[in-house]
C-alpha positions as CSV (number, residue, x, y, z in Angstrom):
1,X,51.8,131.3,65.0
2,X,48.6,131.8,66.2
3,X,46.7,129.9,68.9
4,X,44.6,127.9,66.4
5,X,47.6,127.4,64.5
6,X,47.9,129.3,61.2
7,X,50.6,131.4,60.3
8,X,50.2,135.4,61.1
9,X,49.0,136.8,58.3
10,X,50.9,140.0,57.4
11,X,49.2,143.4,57.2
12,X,51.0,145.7,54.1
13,X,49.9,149.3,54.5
14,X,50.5,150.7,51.1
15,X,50.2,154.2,50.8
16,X,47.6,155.4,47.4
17,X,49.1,155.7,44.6
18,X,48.1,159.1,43.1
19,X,46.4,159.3,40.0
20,X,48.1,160.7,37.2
21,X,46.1,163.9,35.6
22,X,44.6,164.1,32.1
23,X,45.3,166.7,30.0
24,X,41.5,168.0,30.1
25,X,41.8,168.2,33.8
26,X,45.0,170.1,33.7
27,X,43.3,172.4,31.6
28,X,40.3,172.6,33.4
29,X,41.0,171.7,37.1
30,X,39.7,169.5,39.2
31,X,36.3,171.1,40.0
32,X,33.1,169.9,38.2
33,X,33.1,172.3,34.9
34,X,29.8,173.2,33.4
35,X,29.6,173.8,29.7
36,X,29.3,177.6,30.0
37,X,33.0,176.9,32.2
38,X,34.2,174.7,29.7
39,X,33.8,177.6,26.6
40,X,34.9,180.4,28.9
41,X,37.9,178.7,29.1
42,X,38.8,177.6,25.6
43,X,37.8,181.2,24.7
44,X,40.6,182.9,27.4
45,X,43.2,180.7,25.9
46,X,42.2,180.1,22.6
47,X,42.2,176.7,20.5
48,X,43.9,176.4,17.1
49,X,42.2,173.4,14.8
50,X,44.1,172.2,11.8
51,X,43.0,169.8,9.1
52,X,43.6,168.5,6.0
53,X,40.8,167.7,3.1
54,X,41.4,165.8,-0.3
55,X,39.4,165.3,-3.2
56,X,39.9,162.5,-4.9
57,X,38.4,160.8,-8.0
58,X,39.2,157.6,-9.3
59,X,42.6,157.6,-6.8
60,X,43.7,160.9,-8.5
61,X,43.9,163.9,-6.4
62,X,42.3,167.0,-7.6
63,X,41.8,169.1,-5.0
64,X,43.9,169.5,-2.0
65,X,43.5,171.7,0.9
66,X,44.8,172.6,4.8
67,X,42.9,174.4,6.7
68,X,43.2,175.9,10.0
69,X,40.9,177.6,12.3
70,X,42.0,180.1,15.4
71,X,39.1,180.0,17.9
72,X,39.5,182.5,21.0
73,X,38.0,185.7,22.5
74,X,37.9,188.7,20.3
75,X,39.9,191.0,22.8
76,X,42.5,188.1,22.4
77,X,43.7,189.3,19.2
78,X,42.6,193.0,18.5
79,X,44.0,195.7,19.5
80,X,42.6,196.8,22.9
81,X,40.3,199.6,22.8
82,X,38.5,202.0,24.7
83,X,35.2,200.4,26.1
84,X,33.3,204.1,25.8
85,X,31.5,203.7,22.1
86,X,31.6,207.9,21.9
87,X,35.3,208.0,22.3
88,X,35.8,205.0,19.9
89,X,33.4,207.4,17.6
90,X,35.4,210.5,18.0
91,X,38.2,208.6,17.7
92,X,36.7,207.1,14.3
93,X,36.3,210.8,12.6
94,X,39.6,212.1,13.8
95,X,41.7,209.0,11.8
96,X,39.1,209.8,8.7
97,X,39.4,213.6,9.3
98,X,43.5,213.1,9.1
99,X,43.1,210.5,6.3
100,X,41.3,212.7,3.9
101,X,43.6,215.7,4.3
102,X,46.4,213.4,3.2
103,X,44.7,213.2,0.3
């Protein structure tokens, strides 16, 4: 007890807890992102979006459709080429040049 009385009050040091990450800031990191950081991104990794559209009338389904859209970086998903535009040129006419002696 204290000299005036009152019972000690006890101190608890509790450590912080740590904050569990969102999936955005896995992605993204923990640094402030701009928007031209934030399409660099989904563009290096790529995002699939899927959906699903009905057309109904009078509760009968007439149309239905899924769709699904693959949004990355070009270089992502064709074949890598040679960043010189003559060579892809040359290149070009020898595939034509071999095509139209097969035929």
């Amino acid at each position: 007890m204290s000299a005036d009385g009152r019972a000690g009050a006890s101190v608890s040091r509790r450590r912080p807890r740590a904050s569990r990450r969102t999936d955005a800031q896995h992605v993204l990191g923990d640094e402030d992102a701009s928007l031209l950081d934030i399409v660099d991104n989904v563009l290096n990794k790529g995002v699939v979006i899927t959906g699903d559209i009905t057309i109904a009338l009078a509760q009968v389904d007439l149309i239905y459709a899924r769709l699904s859209l693959l949004l990355c970086a070009a270089d992502r998903i064709l074949p890598s080429e040679d960043p010189d535009p003559m060579f892809r040129r040359r290149a070009r006419r020898a595939r034509r040049a071999l095509a139209n002696r097969g035929t």
